[in-house]
C-alpha positions in Angstrom: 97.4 136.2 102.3 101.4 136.1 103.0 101.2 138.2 105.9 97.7 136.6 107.6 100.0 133.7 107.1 102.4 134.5 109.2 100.1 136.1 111.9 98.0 132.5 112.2 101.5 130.7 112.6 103.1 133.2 115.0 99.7 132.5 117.5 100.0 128.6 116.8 103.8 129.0 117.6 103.5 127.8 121.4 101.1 124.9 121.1 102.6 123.7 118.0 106.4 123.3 120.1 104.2 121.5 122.9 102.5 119.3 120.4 105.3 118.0 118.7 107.4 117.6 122.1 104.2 115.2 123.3 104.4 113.2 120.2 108.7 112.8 120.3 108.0 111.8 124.1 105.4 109.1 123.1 106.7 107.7 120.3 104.8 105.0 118.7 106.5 102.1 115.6 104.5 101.5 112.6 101.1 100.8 113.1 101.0 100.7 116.4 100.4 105.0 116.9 97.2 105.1 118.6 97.8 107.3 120.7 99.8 109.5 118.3 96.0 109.1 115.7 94.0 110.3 118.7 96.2 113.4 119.6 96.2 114.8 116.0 92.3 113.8 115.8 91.3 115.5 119.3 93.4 118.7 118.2 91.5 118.8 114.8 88.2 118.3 116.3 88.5 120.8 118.9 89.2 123.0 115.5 85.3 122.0 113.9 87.2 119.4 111.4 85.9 116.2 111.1 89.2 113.8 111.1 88.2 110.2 109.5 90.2 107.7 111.3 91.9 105.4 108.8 92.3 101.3 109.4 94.1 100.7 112.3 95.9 103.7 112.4 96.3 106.9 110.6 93.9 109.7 109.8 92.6 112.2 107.7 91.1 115.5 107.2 89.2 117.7 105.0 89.4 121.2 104.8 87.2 123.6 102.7 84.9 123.1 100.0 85.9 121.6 96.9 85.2 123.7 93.5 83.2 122.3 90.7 86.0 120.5 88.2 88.6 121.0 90.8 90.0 118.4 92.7 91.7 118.8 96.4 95.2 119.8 97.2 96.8 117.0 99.6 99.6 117.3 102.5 100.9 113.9 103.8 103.1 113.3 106.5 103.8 110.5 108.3 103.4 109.6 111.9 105.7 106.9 113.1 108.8 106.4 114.9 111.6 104.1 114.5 113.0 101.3 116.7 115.8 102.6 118.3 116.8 104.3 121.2 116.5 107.8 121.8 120.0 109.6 123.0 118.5 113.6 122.5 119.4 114.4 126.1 116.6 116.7 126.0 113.3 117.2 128.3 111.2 115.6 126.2 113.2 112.7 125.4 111.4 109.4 124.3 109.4 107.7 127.2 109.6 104.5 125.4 112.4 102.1 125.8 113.6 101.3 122.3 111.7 103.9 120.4 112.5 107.4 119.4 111.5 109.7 116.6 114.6 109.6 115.1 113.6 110.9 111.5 111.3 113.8 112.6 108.4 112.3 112.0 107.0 113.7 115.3 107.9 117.6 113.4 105.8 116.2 110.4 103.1 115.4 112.0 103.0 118.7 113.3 103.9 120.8 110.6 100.8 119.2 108.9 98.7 119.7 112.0 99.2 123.2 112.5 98.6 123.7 108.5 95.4 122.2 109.0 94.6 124.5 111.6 95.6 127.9 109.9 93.8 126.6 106.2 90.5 126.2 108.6 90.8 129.7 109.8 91.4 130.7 106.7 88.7 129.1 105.4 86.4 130.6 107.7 87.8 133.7 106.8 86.2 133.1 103.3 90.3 133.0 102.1 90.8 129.6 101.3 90.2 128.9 97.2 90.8 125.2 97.2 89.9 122.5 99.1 92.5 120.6 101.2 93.2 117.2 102.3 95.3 116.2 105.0 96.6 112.8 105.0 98.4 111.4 108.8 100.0 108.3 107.6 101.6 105.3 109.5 104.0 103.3 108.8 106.8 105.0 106.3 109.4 103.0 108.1 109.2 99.5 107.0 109.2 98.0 104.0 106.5 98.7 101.7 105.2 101.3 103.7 101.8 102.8 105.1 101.2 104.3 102.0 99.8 101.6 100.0 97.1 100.7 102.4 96.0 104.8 102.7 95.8 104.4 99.2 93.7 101.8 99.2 91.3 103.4 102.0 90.5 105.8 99.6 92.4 109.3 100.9 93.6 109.8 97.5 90.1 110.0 96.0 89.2 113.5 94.3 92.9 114.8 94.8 94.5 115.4 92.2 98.1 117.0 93.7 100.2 116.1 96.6 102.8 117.7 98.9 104.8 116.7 101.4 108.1 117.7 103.5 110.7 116.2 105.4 113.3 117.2 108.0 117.0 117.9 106.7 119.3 118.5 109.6 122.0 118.6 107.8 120.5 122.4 106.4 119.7 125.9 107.8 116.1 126.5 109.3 114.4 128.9 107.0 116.0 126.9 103.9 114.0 124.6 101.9 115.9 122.0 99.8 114.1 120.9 96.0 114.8 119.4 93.1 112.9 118.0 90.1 113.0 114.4 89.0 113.9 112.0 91.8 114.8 113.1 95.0 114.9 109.7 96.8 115.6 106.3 95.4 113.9 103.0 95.0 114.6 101.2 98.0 114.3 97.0 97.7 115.4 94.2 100.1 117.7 91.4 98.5 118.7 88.3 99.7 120.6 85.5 97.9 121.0 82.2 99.5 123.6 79.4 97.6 123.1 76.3 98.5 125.3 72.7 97.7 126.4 68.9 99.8 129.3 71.0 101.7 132.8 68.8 102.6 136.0 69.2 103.9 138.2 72.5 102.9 140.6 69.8 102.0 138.5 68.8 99.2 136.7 71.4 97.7 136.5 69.8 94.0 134.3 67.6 95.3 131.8 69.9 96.6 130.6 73.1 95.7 132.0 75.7 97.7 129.8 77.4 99.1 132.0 80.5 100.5 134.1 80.9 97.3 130.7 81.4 95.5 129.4 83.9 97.5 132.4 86.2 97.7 131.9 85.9 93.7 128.6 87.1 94.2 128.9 89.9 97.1 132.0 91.0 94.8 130.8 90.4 91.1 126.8 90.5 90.8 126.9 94.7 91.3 129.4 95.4 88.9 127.3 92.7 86.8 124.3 95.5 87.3 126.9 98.6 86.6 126.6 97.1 82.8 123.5 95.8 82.4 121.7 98.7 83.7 121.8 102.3 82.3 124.3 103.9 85.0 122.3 107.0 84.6 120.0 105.3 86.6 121.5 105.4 89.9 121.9 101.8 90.5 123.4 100.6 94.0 123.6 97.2 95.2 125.4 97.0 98.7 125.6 94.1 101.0 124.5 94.6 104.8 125.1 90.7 105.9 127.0 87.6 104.4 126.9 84.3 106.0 128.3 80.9 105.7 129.5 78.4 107.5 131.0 78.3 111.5 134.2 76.3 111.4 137.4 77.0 109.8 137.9 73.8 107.9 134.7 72.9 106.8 133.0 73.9 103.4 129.3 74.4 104.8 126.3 73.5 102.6 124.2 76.7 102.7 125.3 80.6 102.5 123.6 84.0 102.6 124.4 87.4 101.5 121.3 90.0 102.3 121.3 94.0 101.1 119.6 96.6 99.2 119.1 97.4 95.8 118.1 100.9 95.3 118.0 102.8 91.7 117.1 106.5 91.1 114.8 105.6 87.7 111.5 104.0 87.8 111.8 102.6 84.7 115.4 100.9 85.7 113.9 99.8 89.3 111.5 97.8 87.3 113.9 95.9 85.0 116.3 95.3 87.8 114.8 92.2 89.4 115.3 90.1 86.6 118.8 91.4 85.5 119.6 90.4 89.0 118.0 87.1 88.7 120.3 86.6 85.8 123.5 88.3 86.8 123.8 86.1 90.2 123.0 82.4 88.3 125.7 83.2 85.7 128.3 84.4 88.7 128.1 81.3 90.4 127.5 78.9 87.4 130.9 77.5 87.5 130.8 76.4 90.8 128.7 73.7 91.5 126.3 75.3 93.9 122.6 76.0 93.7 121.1 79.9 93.5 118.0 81.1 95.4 117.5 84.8 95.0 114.5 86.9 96.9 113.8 90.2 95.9 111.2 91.9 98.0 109.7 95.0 96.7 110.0 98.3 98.6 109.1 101.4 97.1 109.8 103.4 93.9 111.7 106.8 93.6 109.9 109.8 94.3 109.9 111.9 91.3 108.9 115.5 91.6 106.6 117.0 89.6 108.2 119.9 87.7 104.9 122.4 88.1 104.4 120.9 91.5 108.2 121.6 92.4 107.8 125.3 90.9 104.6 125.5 93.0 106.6 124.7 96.5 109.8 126.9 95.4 106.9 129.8 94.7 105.5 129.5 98.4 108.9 129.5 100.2 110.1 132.6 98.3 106.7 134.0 99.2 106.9 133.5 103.3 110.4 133.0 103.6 112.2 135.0 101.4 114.0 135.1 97.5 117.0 133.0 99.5 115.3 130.3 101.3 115.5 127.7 98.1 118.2 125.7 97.4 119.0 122.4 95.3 118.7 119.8 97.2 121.3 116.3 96.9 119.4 113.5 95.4 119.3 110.4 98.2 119.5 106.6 97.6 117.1 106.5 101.1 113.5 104.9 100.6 111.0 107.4 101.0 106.7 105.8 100.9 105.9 109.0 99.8 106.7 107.4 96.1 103.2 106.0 96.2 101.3 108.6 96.1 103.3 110.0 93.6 102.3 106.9 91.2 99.0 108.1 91.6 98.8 112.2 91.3 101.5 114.8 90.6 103.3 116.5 93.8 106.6 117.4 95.0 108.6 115.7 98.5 110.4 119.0 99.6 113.4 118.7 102.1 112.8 120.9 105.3 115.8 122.4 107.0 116.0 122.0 110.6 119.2 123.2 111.6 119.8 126.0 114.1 121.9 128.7 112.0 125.4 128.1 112.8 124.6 124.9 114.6 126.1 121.5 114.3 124.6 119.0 111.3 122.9 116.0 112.5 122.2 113.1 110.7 118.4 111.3 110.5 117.9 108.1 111.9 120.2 108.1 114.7 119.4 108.4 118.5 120.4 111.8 118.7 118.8 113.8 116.3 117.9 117.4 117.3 115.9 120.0 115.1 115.6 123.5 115.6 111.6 124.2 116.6 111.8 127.0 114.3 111.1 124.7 111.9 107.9 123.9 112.6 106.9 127.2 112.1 108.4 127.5 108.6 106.7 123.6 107.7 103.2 125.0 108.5 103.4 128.4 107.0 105.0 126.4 103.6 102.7 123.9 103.3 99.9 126.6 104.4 100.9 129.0 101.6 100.7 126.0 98.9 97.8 124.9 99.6 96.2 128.6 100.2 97.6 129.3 96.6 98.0 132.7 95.4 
């Protein structure tokens, strides 16, 4: 099975490279990848599969027959870019002012594409045990993600485990990074706005200072958070704006500090919104100024399954050697991925995408570069868990 493997990749090798250099060209935001939907869907057709479009955007495809009492193995990956400019230098470069796929979504897409293409063929080979989903989300990039609304359009029904990779440049191609338990972080949005009649800095006992408040909370609430929540939960607060006020001797009546809150423990992610709630209005009690606090929801951690994570480790060792695992960092970054993990067991894998000896690059910036090779080590992977043994 190992070795047909290999063979189906190593004739997928060339289109697959061409493929995901269309897609980094063309980049398309969340929910807006039509054209990046009809690419993947015309590919699969042209393969006998039968993609079902999701709403708006999105797709997904079956392959194989499903077992009596069994349900499908899914692979997810996600399809859109990010809002940024693309700086690459390379041929294929973004074609789209603004845009680039600057997270390697464009080498997800693929690696799931071309895994969809060698289970088929496999599967018309009488090889494939287990039917397969494939799942071409939108939208991972914004807050709550794409995933939810999949969900909801049914792609999870009769699944009952998911997979899914993503890109690592900072790690060797031919290397796959996992761990068990969370691998990514809850990721929320937080913004706390104090509010009171403003004056003169002259007088500020006769006003609520607005600024002097809000350096107590940018500087107090997370250490407030440090002790009210386990610290074995990964809990991070950090501030990305703070503003108040425009002139240098006037107290100004409203001020706003906006960041994320992001914890490594579902259970801690849910308590934190009302610990916060609590920590900021007895910060700023003493000082005569009103408290509004928003707290949008983004996603959860991912959590790896520990028999889903021992199934991915299995199928690297098996196609790329008894070296190609390592243990991967644990990130504080927001991955949607979390949703489906709410749902049915599965593992997020980290895929490395560095050229051997190479320099590192870092995700969402403009000039991410992966080695290619890692395309074909995503699609044999994912191929060779969802082929089984």
């Amino acid at each position: 099975m190992t070795d047909r493997i290999r063979t189906l990749v190593a004739t997928l090798h060339d289109e697959l490279v061409a493929v995901r250099r269309d897609l980094h060209a063309h980049p398309e935001v969340a929910f807006t990848e039509v054209r990046t939907t009809r690419v993947l869907a015309e590919r699969l057709r042209l393969a006998g599969l039968e993609p079902r479009l999701l709403p708006g955007t999105g797709l997904v495809v079956d392959v194989g027959e499903v077992a009596p009492g069994q349900g499908r193995i899914a692979l997810r990956a996600d399809i859109d870019a990010l809002p940024l400019t693309d700086t690459c230098e390379q041929e294929f470069a973004s074609t789209v002012d603004g845009v680039a796929h600057a997270c390697g979504h464009d080498v997800h897409a693929t690696v799931v594409l071309g895994a969809a293409l060698v289970l088929a063929e496999l599967d018309a080979e009488g090889q494939l045990a287990r039917g397969v989903r494939c799942i071409f989300q939108p939208a991972e990039e914004i807050m709550t993600g794409g995933a939810p609304d999949v969900i909801a359009a049914g792609a999870l029904d009769g699944v009952d485990e998911i997979y899914a990779l993503h890109c690592d440049p900072k790690v060797d191609v031919g290397t796959v990074g996992t761990r068990i338990g969370p691998i990514t972080a809850a990721a929320d949005q937080i913004s706390v706005t104090l509010g009171s009649t403003g004056g003169h800095t002259s007088r500020p006992h006769l006003t609520g200072d607005v600024v002097f408040a809000l350096a107590q909370v940018v500087t107090q609430v997370p250490a407030v958070l440090g002790r009210r929540l386990d610290p074995r939960s990964g809990t991070n607060l950090t501030w990305g704006a703070v503003h108040a006020g425009d002139a240098h001797n006037a107290i100004p009546t409203t001020g706003v500090a906006r960041g994320t809150l992001r914890c490594l423990d579902g259970r801690a992610w849910e308590h934190a919104a009302s610990v916060l709630e609590s920590a900021v209005g007895q910060v700023v009690a003493p000082y005569n100024v009103t408290a509004e606090v928003h707290h949008t929801r983004g996603v959860p951690p991912v959590e790896n399954d520990e028999a889903a994570t021992g199934r991915v480790e299995s199928a690297a060792r098996a196609v790329l050697g008894p070296r190609s695992v390592i243990l991967t960092e644990q990130s504080l970054g927001g991955e949607d991925f979390a949703w489906y993990l709410t749902q049915v067991p599965g593992a997020l894998a980290r895929l490395g995408t560095r050229a051997p000896g190479g320099r590192s690059y870092d995700i969402h910036q403009g000039d991410l570069r992966v080695d290619e090779q890692a395309i074909d080590v995503g699609v044999a992977l994912l191929a060779r868990i969802a082929a089984g043994e």
